[in-house]
C-alpha positions as CSV (number, residue, x, y, z in Angstrom):
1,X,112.0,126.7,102.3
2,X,113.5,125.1,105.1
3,X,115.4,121.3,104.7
4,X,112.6,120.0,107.2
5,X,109.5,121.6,105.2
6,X,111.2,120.4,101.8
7,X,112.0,116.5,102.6
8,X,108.1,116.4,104.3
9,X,107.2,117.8,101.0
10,X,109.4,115.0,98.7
11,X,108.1,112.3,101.3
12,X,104.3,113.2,101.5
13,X,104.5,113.3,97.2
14,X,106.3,109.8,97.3
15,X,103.7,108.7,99.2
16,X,100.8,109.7,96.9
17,X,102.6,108.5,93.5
18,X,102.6,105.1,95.3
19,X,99.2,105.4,96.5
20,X,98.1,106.5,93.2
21,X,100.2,104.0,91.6
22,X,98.6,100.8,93.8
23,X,94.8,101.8,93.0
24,X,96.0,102.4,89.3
25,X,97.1,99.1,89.3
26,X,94.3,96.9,91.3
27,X,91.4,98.7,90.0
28,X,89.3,96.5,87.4
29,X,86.4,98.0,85.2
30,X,83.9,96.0,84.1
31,X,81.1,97.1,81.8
32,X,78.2,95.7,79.2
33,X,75.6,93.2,79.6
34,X,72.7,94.4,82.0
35,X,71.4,91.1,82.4
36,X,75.1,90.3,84.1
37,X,74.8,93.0,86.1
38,X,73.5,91.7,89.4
39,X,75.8,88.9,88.7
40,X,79.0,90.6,88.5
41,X,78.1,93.3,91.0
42,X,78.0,89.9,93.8
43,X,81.0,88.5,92.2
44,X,83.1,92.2,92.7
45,X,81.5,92.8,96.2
46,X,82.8,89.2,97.8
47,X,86.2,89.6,95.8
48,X,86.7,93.1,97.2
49,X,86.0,91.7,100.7
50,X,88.2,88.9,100.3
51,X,91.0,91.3,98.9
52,X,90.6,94.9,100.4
53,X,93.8,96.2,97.9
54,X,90.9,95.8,95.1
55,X,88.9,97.8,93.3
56,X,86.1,96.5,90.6
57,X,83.5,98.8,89.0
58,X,80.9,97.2,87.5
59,X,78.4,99.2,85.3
60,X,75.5,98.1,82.8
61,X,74.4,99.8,79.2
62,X,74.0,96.3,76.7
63,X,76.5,93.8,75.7
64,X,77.2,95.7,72.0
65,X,78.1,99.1,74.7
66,X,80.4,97.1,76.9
67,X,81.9,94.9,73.6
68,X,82.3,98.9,72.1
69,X,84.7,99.6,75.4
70,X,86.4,97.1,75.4
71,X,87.6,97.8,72.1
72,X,88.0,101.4,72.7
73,X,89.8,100.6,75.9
74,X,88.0,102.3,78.3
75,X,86.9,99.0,80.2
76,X,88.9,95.8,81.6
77,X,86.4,93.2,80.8
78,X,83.2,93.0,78.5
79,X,80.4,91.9,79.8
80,X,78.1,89.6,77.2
81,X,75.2,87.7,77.0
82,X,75.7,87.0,73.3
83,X,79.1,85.7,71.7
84,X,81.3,88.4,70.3
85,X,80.8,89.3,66.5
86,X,83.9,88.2,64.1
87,X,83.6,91.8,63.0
88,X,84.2,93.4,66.7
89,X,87.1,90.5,66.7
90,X,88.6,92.1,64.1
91,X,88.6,95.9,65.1
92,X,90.5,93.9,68.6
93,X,92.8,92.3,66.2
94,X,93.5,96.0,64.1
95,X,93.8,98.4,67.0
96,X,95.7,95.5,69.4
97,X,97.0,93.4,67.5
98,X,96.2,90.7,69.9
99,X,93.2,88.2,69.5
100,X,90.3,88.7,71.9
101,X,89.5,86.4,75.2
102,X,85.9,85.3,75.6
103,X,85.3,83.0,78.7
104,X,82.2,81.5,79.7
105,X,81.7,82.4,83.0
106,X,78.3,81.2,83.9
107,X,74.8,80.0,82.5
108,X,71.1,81.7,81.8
109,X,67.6,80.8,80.8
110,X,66.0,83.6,79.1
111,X,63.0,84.1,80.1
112,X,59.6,84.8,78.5
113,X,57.5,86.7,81.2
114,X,53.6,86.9,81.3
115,X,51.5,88.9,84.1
116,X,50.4,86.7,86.9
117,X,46.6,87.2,86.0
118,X,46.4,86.3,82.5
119,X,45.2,82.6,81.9
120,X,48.3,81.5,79.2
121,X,50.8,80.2,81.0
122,X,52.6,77.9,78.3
123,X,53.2,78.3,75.0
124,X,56.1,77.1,72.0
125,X,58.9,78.2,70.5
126,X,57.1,79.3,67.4
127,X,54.1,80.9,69.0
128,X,56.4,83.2,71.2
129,X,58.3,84.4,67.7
130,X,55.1,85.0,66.2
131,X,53.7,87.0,68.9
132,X,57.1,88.9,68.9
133,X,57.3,89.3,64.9
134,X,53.8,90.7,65.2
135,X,52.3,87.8,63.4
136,X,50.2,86.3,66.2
137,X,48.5,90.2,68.2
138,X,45.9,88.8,69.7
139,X,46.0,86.5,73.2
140,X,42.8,84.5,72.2
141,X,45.1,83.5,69.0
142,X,47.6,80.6,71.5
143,X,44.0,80.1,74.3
144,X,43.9,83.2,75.5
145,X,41.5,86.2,76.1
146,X,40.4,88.1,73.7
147,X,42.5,91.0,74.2
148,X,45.6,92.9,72.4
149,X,48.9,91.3,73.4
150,X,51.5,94.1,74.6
151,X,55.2,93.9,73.6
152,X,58.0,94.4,75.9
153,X,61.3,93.8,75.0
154,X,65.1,95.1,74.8
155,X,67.4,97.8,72.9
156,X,69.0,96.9,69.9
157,X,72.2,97.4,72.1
158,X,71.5,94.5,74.2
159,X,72.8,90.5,73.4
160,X,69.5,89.7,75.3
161,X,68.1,91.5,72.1
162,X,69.6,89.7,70.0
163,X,70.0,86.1,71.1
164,X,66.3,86.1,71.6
165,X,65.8,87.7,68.2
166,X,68.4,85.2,66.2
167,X,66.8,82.2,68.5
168,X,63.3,82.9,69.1
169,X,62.0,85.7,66.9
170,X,63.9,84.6,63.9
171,X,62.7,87.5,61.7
172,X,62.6,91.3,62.5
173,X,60.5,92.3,66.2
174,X,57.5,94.0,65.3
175,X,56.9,97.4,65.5
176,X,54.6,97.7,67.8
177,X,57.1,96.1,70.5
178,X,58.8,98.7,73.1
179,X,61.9,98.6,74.1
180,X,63.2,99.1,77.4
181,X,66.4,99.8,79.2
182,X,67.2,96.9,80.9
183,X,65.2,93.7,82.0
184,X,64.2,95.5,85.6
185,X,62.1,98.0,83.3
186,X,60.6,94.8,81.5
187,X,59.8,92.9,84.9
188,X,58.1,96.0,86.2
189,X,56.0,97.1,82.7
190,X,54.4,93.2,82.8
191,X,53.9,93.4,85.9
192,X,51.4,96.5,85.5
193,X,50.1,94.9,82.1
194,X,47.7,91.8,82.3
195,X,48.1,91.4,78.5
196,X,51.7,91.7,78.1
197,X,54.6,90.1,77.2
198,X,58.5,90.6,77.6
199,X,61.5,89.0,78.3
200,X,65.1,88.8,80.0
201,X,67.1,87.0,82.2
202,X,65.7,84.4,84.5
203,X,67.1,86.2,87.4
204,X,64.4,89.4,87.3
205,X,61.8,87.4,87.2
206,X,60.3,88.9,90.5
207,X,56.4,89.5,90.5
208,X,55.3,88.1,87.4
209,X,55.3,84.2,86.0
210,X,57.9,82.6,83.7
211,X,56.3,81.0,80.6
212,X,56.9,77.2,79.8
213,X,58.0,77.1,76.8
214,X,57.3,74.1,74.5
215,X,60.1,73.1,72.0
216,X,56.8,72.4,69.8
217,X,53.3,71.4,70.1
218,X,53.5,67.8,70.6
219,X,55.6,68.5,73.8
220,X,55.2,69.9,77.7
221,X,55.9,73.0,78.6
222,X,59.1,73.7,80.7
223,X,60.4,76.7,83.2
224,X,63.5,77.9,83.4
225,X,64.9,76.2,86.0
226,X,68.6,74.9,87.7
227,X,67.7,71.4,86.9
228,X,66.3,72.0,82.7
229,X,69.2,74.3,82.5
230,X,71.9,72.4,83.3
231,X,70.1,69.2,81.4
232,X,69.0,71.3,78.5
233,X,65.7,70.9,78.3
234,X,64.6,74.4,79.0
235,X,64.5,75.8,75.0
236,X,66.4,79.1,75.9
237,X,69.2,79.0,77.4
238,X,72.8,80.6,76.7
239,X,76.0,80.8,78.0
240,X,77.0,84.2,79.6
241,X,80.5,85.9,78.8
242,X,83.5,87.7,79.7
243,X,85.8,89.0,77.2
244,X,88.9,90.8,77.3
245,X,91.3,92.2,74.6
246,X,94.3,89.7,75.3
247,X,95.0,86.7,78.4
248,X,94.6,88.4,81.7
249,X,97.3,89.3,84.1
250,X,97.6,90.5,87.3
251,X,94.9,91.6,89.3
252,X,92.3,91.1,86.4
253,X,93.6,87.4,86.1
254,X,93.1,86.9,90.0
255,X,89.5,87.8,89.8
256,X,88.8,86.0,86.6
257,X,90.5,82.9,87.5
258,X,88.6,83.3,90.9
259,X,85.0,83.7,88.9
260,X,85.9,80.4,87.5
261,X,87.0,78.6,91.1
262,X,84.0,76.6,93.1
263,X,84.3,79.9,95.4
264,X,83.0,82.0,92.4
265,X,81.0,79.7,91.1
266,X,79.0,79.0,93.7
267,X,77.3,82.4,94.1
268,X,76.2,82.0,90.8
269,X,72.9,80.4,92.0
270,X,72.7,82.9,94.7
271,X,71.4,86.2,92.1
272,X,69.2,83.4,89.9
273,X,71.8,82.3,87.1
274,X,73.6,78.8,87.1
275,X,77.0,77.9,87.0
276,X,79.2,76.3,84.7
277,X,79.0,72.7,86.2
């Protein structure tokens, strides 16, 4: 092998190490929550426009799957839509020794979602936990027709799953409820079903109605809305999260501590959720 042939060689592998090194090094996974995901997906698509050097890769699967990662270390950031359990804390704590991050990044109303031709179109706090525990089956049971309520709702995986269970249902989901993957597959089984019911984040509500929700019977119904969000009034709301296994540096700090900016927050509104402030 000629001198020529040989430095080309040492130069072209030079290159690739640093090549290999940079996208190492500015590539962010982020993974969990599938009600985040149209969120995140807007916030890594601007960031990686504003910073070309950047990669983010954003996937779904439930807040418990992307909490799992995390602690396994095959993902950046967790995506949530339920605070972190002190047990999945600990199991950071034992194979990092490091405490977990969780920031707030942004806010949600949950909501319930009824077909746009059945005739309820409010209902509280305690009827929508009875309908889901399997107490209340029948629609004529909260003014409705006489017909067999349908259950949609999420996989055990999912914080959607169980914020709404710990909040709402308050008791196991009954078994005649079926899950679905992902808020999308809710949306779209109501949609098809007159005398259903599911729920999800405020943000998929696309052909069907959001359900005012009454924090009892003596009071009115509200939507899920920017305005009862941010004033609380709408009954189910959350905070949604991020969490990582220690403070952020480098490139992952950038893009968190650019979620956080006006810039960042303010697409928030643009996908259906609501920002911090």
């Amino acid at each position: 092998m000629n001198k020529t042939k040989l430095k080309y060689l040492i130069l072209l592998a030079i290159a690739m190490t640093i090549g290999y090194s940079f996208t190492t090094l500015n590539k962010i996974t982020i993974k969990g929550s599938d009600t985040m995901v149209i969120l995140s997906q807007k916030w890594a698509e601007v960031y990686m426009k504003k910073n070309p050097g950047t990669t983010i890769q954003v996937t779904g699967g439930g807040s418990g799957v992307g909490l799992a990662a995390l602690i396994n270390g095959s993902t950046d950031i967790a995506n949530s839509s339920r605070p972190i359990k002190p047990a999945e804390l600990e199991k950071i704590k034992a194979k990092y020794n490091k405490n977990g991050i969780e920031i707030a990044c942004a806010k949600d109303g949950l909501s319930v979602f009824l077909n746009k031709g059945n005739s309820v179109s409010e209902l509280t706090i305690q009827q929508i936990g009875d309908i889901f525990s399997g107490k209340i089956t029948n629609w004529k049971q909260v003014g409705g027709a006489d017909a067999k309520i349908q259950l949609y709702g999420r996989e055990s995986s999912s914080g959607t799953f169980e914020f709404f269970k710990e909040h709402v249902v308050k008791t196991d989901f009954s078994r005649t409820c079926q899950t679905l993957p992902g808020t999308a597959a809710i949306v779209n089984a109501v949609k098809k079903d007159k005398y259903s019911i599911g729920y999800g984040g405020a943000a998929y509500a696309e052909g069907v109605k959001d359900c005012a929700v009454k924090k009892d019977a003596k009071t009115k119904g509200v939507l899920p809305t920017a305005t009862t969000i941010k004033n609380k009034t709408y009954p189910i709301s959350r905070y949604l999260y991020m969490y990582l296994k220690s403070k952020p540096t480098g490139e992952t700090k950038a893009f968190v501590d650019w979620v956080l900016s006006p810039e960042g927050q303010s697409l928030i509104a643009d996908v259906g959720y609501y920002p911090l402030k």
